[in-house]
C-alpha positions in Angstrom: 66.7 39.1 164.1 63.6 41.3 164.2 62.8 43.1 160.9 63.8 46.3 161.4 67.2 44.6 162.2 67.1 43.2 158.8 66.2 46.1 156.9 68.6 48.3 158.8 71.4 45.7 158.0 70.6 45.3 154.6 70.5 49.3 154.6 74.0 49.0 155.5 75.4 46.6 153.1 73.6 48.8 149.8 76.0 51.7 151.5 78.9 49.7 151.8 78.5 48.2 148.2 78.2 51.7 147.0 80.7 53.5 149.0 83.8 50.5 147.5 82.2 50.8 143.8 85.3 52.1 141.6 84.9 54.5 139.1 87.3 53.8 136.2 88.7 56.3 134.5 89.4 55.6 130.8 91.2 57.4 127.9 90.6 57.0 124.7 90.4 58.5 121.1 87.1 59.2 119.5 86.7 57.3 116.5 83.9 55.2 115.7 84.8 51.8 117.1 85.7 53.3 120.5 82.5 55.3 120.1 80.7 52.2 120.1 82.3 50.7 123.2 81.3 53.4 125.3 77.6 53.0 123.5 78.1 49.6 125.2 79.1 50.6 128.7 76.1 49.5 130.3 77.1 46.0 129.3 80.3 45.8 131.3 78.3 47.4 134.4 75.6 45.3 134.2 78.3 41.8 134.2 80.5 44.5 137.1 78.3 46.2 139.1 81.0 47.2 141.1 82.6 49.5 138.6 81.7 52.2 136.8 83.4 53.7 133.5 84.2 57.2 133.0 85.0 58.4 129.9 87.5 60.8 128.2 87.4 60.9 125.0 90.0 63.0 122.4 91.0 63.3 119.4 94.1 61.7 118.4 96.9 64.1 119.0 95.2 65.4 121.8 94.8 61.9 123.5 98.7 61.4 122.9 99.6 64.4 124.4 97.7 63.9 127.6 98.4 60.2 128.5 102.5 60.8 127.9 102.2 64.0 129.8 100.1 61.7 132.6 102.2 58.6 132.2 105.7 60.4 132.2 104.5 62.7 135.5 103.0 59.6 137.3 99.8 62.0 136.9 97.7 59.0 138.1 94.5 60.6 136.2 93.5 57.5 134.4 93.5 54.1 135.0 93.1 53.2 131.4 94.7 54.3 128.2 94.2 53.9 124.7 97.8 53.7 123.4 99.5 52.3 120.2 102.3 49.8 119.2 104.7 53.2 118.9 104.3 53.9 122.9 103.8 50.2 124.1 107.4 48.9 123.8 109.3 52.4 124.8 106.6 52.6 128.4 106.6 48.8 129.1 110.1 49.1 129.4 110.8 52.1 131.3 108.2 50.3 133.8 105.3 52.6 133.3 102.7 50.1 132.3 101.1 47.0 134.3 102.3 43.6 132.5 98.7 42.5 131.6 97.5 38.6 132.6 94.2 37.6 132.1 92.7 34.6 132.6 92.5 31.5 130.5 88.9 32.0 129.0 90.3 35.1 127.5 92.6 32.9 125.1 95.7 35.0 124.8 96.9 32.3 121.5 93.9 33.7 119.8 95.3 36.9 119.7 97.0 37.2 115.9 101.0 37.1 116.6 102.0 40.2 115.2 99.2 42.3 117.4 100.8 40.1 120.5 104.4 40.4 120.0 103.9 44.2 118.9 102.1 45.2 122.1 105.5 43.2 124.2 108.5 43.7 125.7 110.3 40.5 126.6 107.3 38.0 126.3 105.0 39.6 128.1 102.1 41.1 127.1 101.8 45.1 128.1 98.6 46.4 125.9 95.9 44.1 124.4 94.7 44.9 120.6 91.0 46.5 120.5 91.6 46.9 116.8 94.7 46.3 114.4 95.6 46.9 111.1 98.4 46.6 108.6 98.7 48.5 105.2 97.7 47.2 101.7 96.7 48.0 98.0 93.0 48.9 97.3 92.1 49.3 93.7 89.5 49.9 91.2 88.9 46.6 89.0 86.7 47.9 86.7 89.4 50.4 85.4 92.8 47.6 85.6 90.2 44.7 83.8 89.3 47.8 81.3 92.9 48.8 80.9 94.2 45.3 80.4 95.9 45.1 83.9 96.2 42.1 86.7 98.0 42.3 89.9 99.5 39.3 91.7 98.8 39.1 95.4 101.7 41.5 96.0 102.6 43.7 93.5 105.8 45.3 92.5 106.2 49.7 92.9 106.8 49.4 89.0 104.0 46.8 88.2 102.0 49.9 90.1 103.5 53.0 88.1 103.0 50.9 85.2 99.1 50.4 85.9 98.4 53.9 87.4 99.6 55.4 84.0 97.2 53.4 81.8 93.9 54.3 84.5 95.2 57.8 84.9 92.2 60.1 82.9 92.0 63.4 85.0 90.0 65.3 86.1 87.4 62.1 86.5 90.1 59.5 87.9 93.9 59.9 88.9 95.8 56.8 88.6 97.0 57.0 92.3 96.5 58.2 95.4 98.7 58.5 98.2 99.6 60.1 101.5 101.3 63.6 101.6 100.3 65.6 104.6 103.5 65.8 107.0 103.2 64.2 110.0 104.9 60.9 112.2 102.0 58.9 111.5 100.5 60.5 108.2 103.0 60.4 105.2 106.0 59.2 107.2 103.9 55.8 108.1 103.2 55.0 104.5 106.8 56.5 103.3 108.7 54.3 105.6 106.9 51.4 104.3 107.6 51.8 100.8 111.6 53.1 101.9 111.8 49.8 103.5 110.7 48.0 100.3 113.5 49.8 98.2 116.0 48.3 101.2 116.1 51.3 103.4 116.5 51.6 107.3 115.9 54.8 109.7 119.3 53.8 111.3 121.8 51.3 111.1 123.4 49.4 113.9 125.1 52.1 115.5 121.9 54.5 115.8 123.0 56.7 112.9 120.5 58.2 110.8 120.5 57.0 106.7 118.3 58.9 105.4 121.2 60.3 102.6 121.0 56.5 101.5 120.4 55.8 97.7 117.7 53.3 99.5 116.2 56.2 100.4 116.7 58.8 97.2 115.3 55.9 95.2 112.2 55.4 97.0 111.5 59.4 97.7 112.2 59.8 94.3 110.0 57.1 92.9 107.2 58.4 95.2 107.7 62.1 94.2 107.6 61.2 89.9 104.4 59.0 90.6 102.5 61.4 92.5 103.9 64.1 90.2 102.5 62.2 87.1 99.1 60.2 88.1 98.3 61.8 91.3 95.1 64.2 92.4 96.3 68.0 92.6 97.5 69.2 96.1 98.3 66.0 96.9 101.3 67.1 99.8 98.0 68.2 101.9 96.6 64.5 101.6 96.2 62.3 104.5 93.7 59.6 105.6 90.4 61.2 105.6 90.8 63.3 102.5 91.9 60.7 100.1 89.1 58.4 101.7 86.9 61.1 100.4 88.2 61.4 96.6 88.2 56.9 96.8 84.8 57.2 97.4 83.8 59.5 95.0 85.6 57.2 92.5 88.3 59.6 91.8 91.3 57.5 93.1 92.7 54.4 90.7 94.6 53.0 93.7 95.1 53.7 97.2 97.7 52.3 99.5 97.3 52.8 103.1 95.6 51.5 106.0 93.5 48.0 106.0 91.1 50.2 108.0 89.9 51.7 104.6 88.6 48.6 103.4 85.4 48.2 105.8 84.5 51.8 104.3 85.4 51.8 100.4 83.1 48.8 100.0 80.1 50.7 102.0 77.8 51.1 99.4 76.1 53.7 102.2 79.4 55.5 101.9 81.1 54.6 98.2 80.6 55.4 95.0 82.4 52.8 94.0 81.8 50.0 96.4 80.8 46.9 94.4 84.5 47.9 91.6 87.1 47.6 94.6 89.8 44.8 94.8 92.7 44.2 97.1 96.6 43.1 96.9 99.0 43.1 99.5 101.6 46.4 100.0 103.8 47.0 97.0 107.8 46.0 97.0 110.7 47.2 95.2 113.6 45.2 95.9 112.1 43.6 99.5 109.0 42.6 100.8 110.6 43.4 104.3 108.5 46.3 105.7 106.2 46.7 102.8 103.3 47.2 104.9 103.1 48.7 108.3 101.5 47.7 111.8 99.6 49.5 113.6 97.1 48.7 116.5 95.2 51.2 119.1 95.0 49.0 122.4 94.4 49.5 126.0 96.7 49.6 128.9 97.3 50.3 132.2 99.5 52.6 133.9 101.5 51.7 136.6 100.5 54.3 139.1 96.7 53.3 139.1 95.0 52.3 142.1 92.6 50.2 140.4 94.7 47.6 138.7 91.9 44.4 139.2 89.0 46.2 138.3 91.1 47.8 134.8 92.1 44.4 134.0 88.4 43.4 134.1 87.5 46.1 131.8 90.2 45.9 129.2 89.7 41.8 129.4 86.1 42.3 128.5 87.1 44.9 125.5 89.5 42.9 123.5 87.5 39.8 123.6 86.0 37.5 122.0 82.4 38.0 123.5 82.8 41.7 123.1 83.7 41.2 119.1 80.4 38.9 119.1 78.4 41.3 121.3 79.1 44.1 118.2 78.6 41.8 115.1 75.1 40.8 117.1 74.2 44.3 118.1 75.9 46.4 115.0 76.2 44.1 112.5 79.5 42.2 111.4 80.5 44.6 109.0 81.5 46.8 111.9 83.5 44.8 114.5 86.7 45.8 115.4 88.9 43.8 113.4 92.8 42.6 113.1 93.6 41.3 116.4 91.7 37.9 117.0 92.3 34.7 114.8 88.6 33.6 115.5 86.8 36.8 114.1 88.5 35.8 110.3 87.7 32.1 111.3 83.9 33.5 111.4 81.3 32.6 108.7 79.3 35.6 109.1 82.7 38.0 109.4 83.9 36.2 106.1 80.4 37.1 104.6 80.2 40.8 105.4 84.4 41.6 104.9 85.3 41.0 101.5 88.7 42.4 102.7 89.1 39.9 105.2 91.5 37.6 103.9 93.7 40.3 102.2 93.7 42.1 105.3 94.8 39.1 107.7 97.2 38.2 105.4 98.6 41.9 105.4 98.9 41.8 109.1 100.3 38.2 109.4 103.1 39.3 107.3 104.0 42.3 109.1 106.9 42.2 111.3 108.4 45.0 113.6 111.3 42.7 114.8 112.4 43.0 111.6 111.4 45.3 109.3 114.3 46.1 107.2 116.8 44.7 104.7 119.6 45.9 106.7 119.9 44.6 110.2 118.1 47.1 112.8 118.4 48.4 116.3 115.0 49.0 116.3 111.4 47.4 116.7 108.8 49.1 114.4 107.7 48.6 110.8 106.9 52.4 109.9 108.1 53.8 113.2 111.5 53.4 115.1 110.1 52.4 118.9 112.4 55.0 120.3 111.5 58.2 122.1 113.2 60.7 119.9 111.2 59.1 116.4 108.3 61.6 117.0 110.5 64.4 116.5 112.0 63.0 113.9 109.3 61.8 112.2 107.6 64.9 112.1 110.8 67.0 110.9 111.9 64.5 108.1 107.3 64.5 106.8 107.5 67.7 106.6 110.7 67.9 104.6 109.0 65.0 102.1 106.1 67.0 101.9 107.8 70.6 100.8 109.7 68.1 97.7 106.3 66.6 96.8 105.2 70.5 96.7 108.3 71.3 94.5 109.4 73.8 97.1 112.8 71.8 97.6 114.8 68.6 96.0 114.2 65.7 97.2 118.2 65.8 97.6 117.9 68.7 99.9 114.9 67.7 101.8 117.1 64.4 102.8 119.8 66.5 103.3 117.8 68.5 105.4 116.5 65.2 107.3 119.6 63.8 107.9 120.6 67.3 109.9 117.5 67.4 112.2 117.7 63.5 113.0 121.4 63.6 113.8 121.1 66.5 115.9 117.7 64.5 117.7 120.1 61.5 118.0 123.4 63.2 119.4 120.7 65.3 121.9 119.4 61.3 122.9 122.7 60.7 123.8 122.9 57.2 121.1 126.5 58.6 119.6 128.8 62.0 120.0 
């Protein structure tokens, strides 16, 4: 073959190669671990040179609306989504996600059971965890030790009222700080947790809702007094990010919500307070059933992409092993994406820069959406029922628990009031006449 032939060949083959390069098209929401993956795109291209990932990134709500809209329209706009353990079970079994199998290197056992078994229908595996979390108690030691108060490893709700009116010296520190802003997955996913733990259940056996249950008077009402008596002013506008704030300004006793928190209330970059922080698991009232939720954001595909082999490869590389090391090296350990791999709490260095660690495995280890509730349950989902009418729900009954932590209604009538719009969500469903 002359050169010319060669070159002209060899011209032909680059054109080829480029012309079958896929361009994968991925969803996701924009906080600050999937921030860093995309900072770390150019290490997937460079082990997949042919594929290429495009991005869309959005902010939570947003990024919910647009992959159910996609998913439920066979919209075929992305080949990857960033989804959670609310959406996994409900699409995997209507058949709209790819069961996901990847190979044995990627050590599916490693993956911590309650991540696995939430993110599958039937055994199989239909979203893999990028980052998980459960819910526990973060508190300020210096102010228990100075008040006279110790915690066992899980606490009771009283054993909590108790300490957060000893700590309680506003306008310096409230004694707690909890969730209030209405919303599915704002105060809903830390009020179902601790309605669980006073023996309550979204719905009994026969899809009814129970939310006129003393269960769930007694925990409302417990949670209305406390944040009534020891908690921050305006506290029904609360959610994540603004209690994060007053925790780190060193304004917040206790804090019970997401596991999440722990990697950034002992920043000393980011907290006041960071060296005076301890942890116990979720408080109980008369069950530890439910007492702390599950969550995890993880990646699937849709059924309807064309690029199943090369999505696989990318969500593969994302929730492994190599890519957890590839951030401790690169960002440091403090920052990895944790709660879904048994090996990253198995880690020395993890171990060393995660004082959290072992509270936080041991949070999501004992979580369990199978069975989440005193009572026996149609449902699977700790602080969420995985059914497709709980969104509406959820965000009807949050903002009814909100307007009672405001003092605008009962907390009789905003059950009351709960009970009506899930009934009404449930008959529309079609569960019961």
């Amino acid at each position: 073959m002359t050169l010319r032939a060669s070159l002209t060949l060899l011209a032909g083959l680059c054109v080829a190669g480029t012309a079958s390069a896929v361009d994968l098209v991925i969803a996701t929401v924009n906080n600050g671990h999937m921030i860093e993956m995309q900072k770390l795109t150019p290490e997937f291209e460079k082990a997949h040179p042919g594929i290429k990932l495009k991005w869309v990134t959005l902010e939570e709500g947003t990024l919910r609306s647009r992959v159910t809209t996609d998913i439920a329209t066979k919209g075929g706009q992305f080949d990857v989504m960033t989804i959670g353990m609310y959406e996994t079970p409900i699409w995997g079994k209507k058949g709209w996600l790819m069961e996901l199998k990847p190979d044995a290197a990627y050590d599916v056992d490693d993956l911590l059971p309650a991540m696995r078994n939430g993110l599958s229908v039937d055994g199989k595996l239909y979203a893999a965890p990028f980052y998980g979390e459960s819910s526990m108690l973060m508190y300020r030691k210096d102010l228990t030790d100075k008040a006279g108060v110790t915690f066992p490893e899980r606490p009771t709700w009283q054993q909590v009222a108790d300490a957060a009116a000893k700590i309680h010296n506003p306008p310096s520190v409230y004694g707690i700080c909890l969730r209030g802003k209405p919303g599915w997955g704002d105060n809903m996913a830390f009020l179902s947790t601790m309605a669980n733990s006073f023996g309550a259940q979204w719905f009994d056996m026969s899809w009814k809702p129970q939310l006129e249950t003393k269960p769930w008077k007694d925990a409302v009402t417990f949670y209305v007094d406390l944040l009534k008596k020891y908690g921050p002013p305006g506290s029904s506008a609360n959610s994540f990010n603004e209690i994060l704030a007053l925790y780190n300004e060193g304004k917040c006793g206790m804090w019970i919500d997401a596991t999440i928190a722990a990697s950034f209330v002992t920043d000393p970059k980011q907290s006041k307070v960071a060296d005076k922080v301890a942890f116990a698991q979720g408080p109980y009232a008369v069950t530890e059933k439910g007492a702390n939720w599950l969550w995890a954001w993880a990646l699937a595909i849709p059924a309807g992409t064309k690029n199943a082999d090369a999505a696989q490869k990318f969500i593969t590389w994302a929730t492994s092993k190599e890519y957890i090391n590839l951030v401790g090296k690169t960002n440091g350990w403090g920052r990895v994406p944790t709660g879904t791999r048994k090996s990253t709490y198995a880690n020395p260095e993890f171990q060393k820069a995660a004082v959290f660690a072992a509270a936080e495995k041991k949070a999501i280890d004992t979580a369990n959406p199978n069975d989440s509730t005193l009572p026996k349950s149609p449902y699977v989902g700790v602080q969420f029922a995985a059914i497709p009418e709980f969104q509406a729900i959820g965000i009807a009954v949050g903002q009814q628990m909100s307007a009672a932590l405001s003092g605008k209604v009962s907390v009789d009538q905003a059950l009351k009031t709960s009970q009506a719009a899930a009934d009404r969500e449930m008959r529309k469903g079609g569960y019961y006449k």
